[in-house]
N, C-alpha and C positions, 0 to 999 in steps of 0.2 A: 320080866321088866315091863314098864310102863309104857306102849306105844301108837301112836293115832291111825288105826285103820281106816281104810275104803273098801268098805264092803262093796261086790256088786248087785246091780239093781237092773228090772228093766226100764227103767226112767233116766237113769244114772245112779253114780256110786251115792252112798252117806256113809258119813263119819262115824268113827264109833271107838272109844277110848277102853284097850282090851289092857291087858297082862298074858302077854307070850314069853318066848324062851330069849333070852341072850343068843344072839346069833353066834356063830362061832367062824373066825375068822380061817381060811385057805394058808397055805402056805407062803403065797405069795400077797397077803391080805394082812389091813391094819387094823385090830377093834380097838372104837374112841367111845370112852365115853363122854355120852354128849352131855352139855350144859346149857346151852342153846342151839335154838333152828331159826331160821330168817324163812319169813312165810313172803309168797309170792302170786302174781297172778294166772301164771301158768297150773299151780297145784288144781286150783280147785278147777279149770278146763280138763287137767288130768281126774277128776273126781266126775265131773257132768259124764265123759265117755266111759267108764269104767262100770260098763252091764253087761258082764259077762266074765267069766273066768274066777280065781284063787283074789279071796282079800289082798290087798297090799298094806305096806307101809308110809304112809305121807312122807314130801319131806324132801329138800334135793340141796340145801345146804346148812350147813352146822358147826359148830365150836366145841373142846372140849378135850379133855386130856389123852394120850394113849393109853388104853389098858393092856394090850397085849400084843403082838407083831408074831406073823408068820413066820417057819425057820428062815425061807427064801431071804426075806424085807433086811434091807440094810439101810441107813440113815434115819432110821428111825427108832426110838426105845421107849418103854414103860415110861408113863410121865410127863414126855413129852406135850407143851401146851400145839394144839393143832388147829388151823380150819380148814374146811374142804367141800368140795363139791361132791353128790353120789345119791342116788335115791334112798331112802329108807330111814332120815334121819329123824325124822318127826317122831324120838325115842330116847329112852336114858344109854340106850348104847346105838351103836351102826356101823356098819365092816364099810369100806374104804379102800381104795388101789392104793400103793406108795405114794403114786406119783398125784395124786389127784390132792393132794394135803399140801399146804402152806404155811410155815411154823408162827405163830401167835406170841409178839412179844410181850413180856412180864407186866408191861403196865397198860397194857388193853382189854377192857373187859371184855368177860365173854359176848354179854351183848353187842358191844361193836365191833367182836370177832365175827357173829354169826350172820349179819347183816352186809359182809365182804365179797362171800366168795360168788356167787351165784350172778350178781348184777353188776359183778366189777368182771368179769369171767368176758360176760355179756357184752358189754360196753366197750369193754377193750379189742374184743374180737370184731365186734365193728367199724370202732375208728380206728384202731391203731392195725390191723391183721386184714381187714377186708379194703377201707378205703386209703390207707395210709396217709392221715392226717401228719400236718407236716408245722412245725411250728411258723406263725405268721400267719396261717390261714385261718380263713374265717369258719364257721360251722352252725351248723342253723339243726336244735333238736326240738322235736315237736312233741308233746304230750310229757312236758318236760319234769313237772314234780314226781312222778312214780320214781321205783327203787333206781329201774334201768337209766332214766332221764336223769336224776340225779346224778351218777354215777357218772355217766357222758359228759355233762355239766365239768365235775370235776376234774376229770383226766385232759377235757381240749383246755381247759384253765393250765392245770399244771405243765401239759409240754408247752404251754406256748402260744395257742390257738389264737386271733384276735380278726375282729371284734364274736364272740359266745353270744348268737343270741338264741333264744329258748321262747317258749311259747305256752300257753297255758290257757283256759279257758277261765281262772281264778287272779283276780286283781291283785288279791288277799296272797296266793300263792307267789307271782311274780314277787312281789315285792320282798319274799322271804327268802326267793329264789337269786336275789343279789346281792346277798351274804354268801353265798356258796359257787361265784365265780362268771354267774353273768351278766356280762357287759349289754344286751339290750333286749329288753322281756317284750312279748306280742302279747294282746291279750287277744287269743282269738275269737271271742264271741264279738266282740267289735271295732280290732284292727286286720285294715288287709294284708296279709300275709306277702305278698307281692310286694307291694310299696313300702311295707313297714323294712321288707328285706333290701332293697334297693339305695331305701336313705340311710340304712346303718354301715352301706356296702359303696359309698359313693357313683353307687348303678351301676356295679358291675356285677353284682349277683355274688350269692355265699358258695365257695368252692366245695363243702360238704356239708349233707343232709343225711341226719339218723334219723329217721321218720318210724313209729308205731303205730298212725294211724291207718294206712294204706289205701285202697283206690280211691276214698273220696278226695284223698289231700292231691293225690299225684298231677291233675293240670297244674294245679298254684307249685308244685315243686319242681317241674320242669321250667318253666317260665323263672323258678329264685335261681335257678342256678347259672354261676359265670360258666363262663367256657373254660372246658374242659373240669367242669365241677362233675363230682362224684357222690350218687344217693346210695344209700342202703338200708333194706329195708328189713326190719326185726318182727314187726304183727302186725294185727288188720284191726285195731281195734276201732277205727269207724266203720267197721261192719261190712263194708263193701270189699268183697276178691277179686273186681272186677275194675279197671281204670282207662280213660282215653288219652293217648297220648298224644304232642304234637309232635310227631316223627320230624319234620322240619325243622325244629329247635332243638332233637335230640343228633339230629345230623351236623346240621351249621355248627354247634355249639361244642360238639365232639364226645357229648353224655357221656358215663357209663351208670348203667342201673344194678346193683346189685343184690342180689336174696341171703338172707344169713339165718340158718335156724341150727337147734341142737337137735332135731328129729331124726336127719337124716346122717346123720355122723357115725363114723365108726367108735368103738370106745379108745382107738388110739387117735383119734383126730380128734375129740373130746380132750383127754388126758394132755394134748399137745396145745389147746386152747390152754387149760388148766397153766402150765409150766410157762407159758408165753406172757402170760399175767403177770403172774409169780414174779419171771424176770424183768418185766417192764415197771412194775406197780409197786413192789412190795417194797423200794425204799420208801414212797411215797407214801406210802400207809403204817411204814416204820414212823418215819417224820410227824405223823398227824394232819397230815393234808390232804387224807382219801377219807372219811370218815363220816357214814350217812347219819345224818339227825334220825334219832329211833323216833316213832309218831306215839307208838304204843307196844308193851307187853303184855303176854297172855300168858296165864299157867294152862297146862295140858289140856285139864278137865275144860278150858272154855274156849277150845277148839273151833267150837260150831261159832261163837260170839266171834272168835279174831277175823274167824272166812266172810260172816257175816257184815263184818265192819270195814273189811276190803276191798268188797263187792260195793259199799254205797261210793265208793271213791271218793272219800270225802281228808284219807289222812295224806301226809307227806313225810317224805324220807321212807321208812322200814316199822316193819312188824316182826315182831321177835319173841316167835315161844319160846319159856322158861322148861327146861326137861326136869319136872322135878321129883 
């Protein structure tokens, strides 16, 4: 089969479009064949560290039908339309846990099957399982067009959330970003984050922050938040691991600050994220109301082009290899 490795390197991993074997699924294992992958920003940090050890398989969510099920596996059978979460899928096949699949209705493409599980997985394990957003309340996400920001976008829309406001560094972006659920866009190369949060908040501060960018953002996000407001924080993508707090505003105020990553997880805390979705989202995305705007498709061989075009951060919504 056709599949997107990461060779190791001493620099970091590169990409490289092989033909290996069909994997063969365990007893208690589902092999899908896949039709699409949803490319993300984490792969290709997993490609920079990757100098050292056994090629991989790209890849960590996908669409696509069942081909075959272990004797163990029950609820699931050949044919089956599936998507799922699981390393390896950046391929025309990919083995899979039971429980790690989400059944894909008859009139959703693949493509907007494949672009589901990974950043809705994500998203939902944040607001709904870490900070337990509650409907009514307000929610303030920063770095807001990516898959994950989207994603968030949608689900504080659908329970309830209000006032959604989101943040963006693109004018162009906002303004596309209030078709998909929010109530008040920052633009933050020239609005203050603080005040912008205050007047949408009648000054009492947003009671939940998903933030991505991490220590540079954290004084302006202790300061947004009402009392007893809850942050959580998913990556550092302003660069800095490093943040100063004002312990007095996180005291008065009753904070709580919380960390959320898939690194350090078991595969049954993984698997239990997976199903928490499932049961929270998947009418929502039956319905057509979870559903990320694709930016762009890629076939296999233009791999290195999709990571490429990821990296300038210039799309919005999802990127979506074609497994062909």
């Amino acid at each position: 089969m056709k599949a997107v490795r990461v060779l190791p390197g001493a620099d970091g991993g590169r990409l490289e479009v092989d033909d290996i074997p069909v994997p063969k699924p365990g007893p208690d294992e589902v092999l899908v064949r896949v039709r699409a992958s949803g490319i993300n920003f984490g792969e290709i940090k997993y490609m920079r560290e990757h100098r050292t050890g056994s090629p991989m398989t790209a890849g960590v969510e996908f669409a696509g039908e069942v081909a075959s099920v272990g004797d163990q596996v029950s609820g699931w059978r050949e044919g089956d339309r599936v998507m799922g979460h699981g390393r390896g899928c950046h391929a025309q096949y990919a083995v899979a846990a039971p429980l790690a699949l989400m059944p894909v209705p008859e009139d959703v493409s693949w493509v907007d099957a494949a672009a589901f599980p990974n950043v809705f997985i994500t998203a939902h394990d944040a607001l709904v399982s870490n900070v337990e957003l509650k409907p009514g309340e307000s929610v303030f996400i920063n770095g807001a067009s990516g898959g994950v920001g989207m994603a968030a976008i949608m689900i504080a829309s659908a329970m309830g959330a209000r006032p959604v406001i989101a943040s963006s560094r693109s004018a162009g972006k906002l303004q596309r970003l209030a078709g998909h659920g929010v109530d008040v866009g920052i633009n933050s190369s020239v609005d203050p984050q603080v005040e912008s949060i205050m007047a949408a908040t009648d000054g009492r501060g947003v009671d939940v922050i998903m933030d991505t960018i991490g220590g540079t953002a954290f004084p302006d996000h202790i300061r947004s938040l009402a009392v007893k407001g809850r942050l959580v924080n998913l990556a550092r993508l302003g660069g800095a691991a490093t943040a100063e707090i004002d312990i007095n505003l996180l005291w008065l105020n009753r904070l709580k600050l919380i960390g959320a990553t898939f690194r350090t997880r078991s595969e049954a805390e993984r698997v239990a994220c997976i199903q928490a979705c499932a049961r929270d989202l998947l009418p929502y995305f039956r319905e057509g109301k979870l559903r990320l705007p694709i930016d762009r498709t890629f076939r296999m061989d233009d791999i290195g082009e999709a990571y490429a075009y990821i990296q300038r951060s210039q799309h919005m919504g999802k990127l979506v290899l074609i497994a062909d």
